[in-house]
N, C-alpha and C positions, 0 to 999 in steps of 0.2 A: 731445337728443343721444343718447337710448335707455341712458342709465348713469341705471337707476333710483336714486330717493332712496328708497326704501319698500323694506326691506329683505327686505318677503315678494311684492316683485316680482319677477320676473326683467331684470336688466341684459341691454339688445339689440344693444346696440355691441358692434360686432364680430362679432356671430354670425354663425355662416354662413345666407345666405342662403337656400339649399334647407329648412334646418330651420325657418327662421322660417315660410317660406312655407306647408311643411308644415302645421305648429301650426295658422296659420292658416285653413287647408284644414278641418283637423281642428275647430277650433273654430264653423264655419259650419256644416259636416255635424252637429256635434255628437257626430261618436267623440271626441271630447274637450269635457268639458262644464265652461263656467262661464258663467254667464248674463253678466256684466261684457261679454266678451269676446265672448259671442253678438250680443250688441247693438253693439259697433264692427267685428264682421265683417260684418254681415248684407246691410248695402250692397256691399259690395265685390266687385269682379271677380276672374278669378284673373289678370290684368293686372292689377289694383290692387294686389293679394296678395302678388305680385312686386315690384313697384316700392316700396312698402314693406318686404318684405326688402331690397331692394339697397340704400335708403336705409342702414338699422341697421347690415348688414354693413360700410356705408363709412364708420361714424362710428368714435372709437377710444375702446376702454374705456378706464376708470379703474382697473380694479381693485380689490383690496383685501387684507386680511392674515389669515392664518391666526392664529387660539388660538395662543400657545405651547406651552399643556398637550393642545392636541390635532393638535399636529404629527408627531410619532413614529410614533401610531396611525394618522392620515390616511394619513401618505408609504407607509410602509406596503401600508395594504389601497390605495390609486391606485397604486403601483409595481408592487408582487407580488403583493396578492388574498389570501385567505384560501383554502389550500388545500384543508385538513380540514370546512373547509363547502362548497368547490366554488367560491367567489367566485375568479372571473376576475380579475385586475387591469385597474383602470378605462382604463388605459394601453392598450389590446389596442383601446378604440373614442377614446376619447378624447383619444389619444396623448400623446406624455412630461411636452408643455408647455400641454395641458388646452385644446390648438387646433382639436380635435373634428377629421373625417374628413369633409368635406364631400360627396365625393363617392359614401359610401356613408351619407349621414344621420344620422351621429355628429356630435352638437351641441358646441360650443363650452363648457368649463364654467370656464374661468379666469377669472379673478376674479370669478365670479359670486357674491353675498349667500348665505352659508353658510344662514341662515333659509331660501329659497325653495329650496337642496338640501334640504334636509333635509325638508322639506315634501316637495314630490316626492318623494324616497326612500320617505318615509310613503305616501304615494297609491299607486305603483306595488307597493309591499309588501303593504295591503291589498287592493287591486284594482280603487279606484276612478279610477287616472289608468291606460288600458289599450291608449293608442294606440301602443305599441312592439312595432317589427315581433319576428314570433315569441316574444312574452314576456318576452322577453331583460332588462328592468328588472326586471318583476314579477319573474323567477326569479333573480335577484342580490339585488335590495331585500329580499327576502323572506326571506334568509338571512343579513341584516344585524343585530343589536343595534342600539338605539336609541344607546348610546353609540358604536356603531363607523358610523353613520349619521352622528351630528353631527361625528366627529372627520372622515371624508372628504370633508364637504361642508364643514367648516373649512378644510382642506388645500387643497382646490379653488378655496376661496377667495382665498386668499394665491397662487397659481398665475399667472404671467402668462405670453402667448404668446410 
């Protein structure tokens, strides 16, 4: 039903379909690299690629709950952004209720497993997760703390559309 049970997966219910499809793109080219995922792309069409997103898209998340102790700091930098580092609020792609912008490839992050944000955050910070058009993750994640990384991707988590 794409609501992972492995918490350093990513939940696919629900996602928008463009973005899944994307990843997927991305994962077969290999601008986005996990051998896992090389191996169940590898077959696939970009008609298969599709029809797999639209599957996910049409399933309905689960959800899940945000830290209590890292709600404040999440709502936070996802509302307003951290000004004095240049952090955008997450809201600006993501929008209010974390239902991502489908039509300009802003992914879905509500209730998605705070572990697999945070992960991500991590990749895009360093520079090994790099398929975001114009930098735009790498150059937000990158001016993140580790603590204010796990509390937005906490926040995100408790977030339903």
């Amino acid at each position: 039903d794409g609501n992972s049970a492995i918490v350093t997966y990513p939940s696919l219910a629900g996602q928008n379909a463009s973005y899944i499809a994307k990843q997927l793109a991305d994962f077969k080219s290999q601008a986005r690299k996990d051998p896992v995922m090389l191996g169940m792309v590898a077959a696939l069409s970009e008609d298969d690629m599709k029809n797999v997103a639209a599957f996910y898209e049409s399933q309905t998340p689960k959800g899940g709950k945000a830290a209590a102790d890292k709600v404040e700091l999440g709502q936070r930098i996802y509302r307003g952004g951290i000004a004095e580092k240049g952090v955008a609020a997450c809201t600006a792609c993501h929008g209010p209720t974390g239902a991502g912008i489908s039509t300009s490839g802003y992914p879905a992050v509500s209730g998605q497993h705070s572990a697999y944000v945070e992960s991500q955050l991590q990749k895009f910070a360093e520079g090994s997760r790099n398929n975001d058009p114009n930098r735009m993750m790498r150059d937000i994640a990158g001016k993140l703390s580790k603590d204010e990384m796990a509390a937005v991707a906490s926040y995100m988590q408790g977030l339903s559309k």
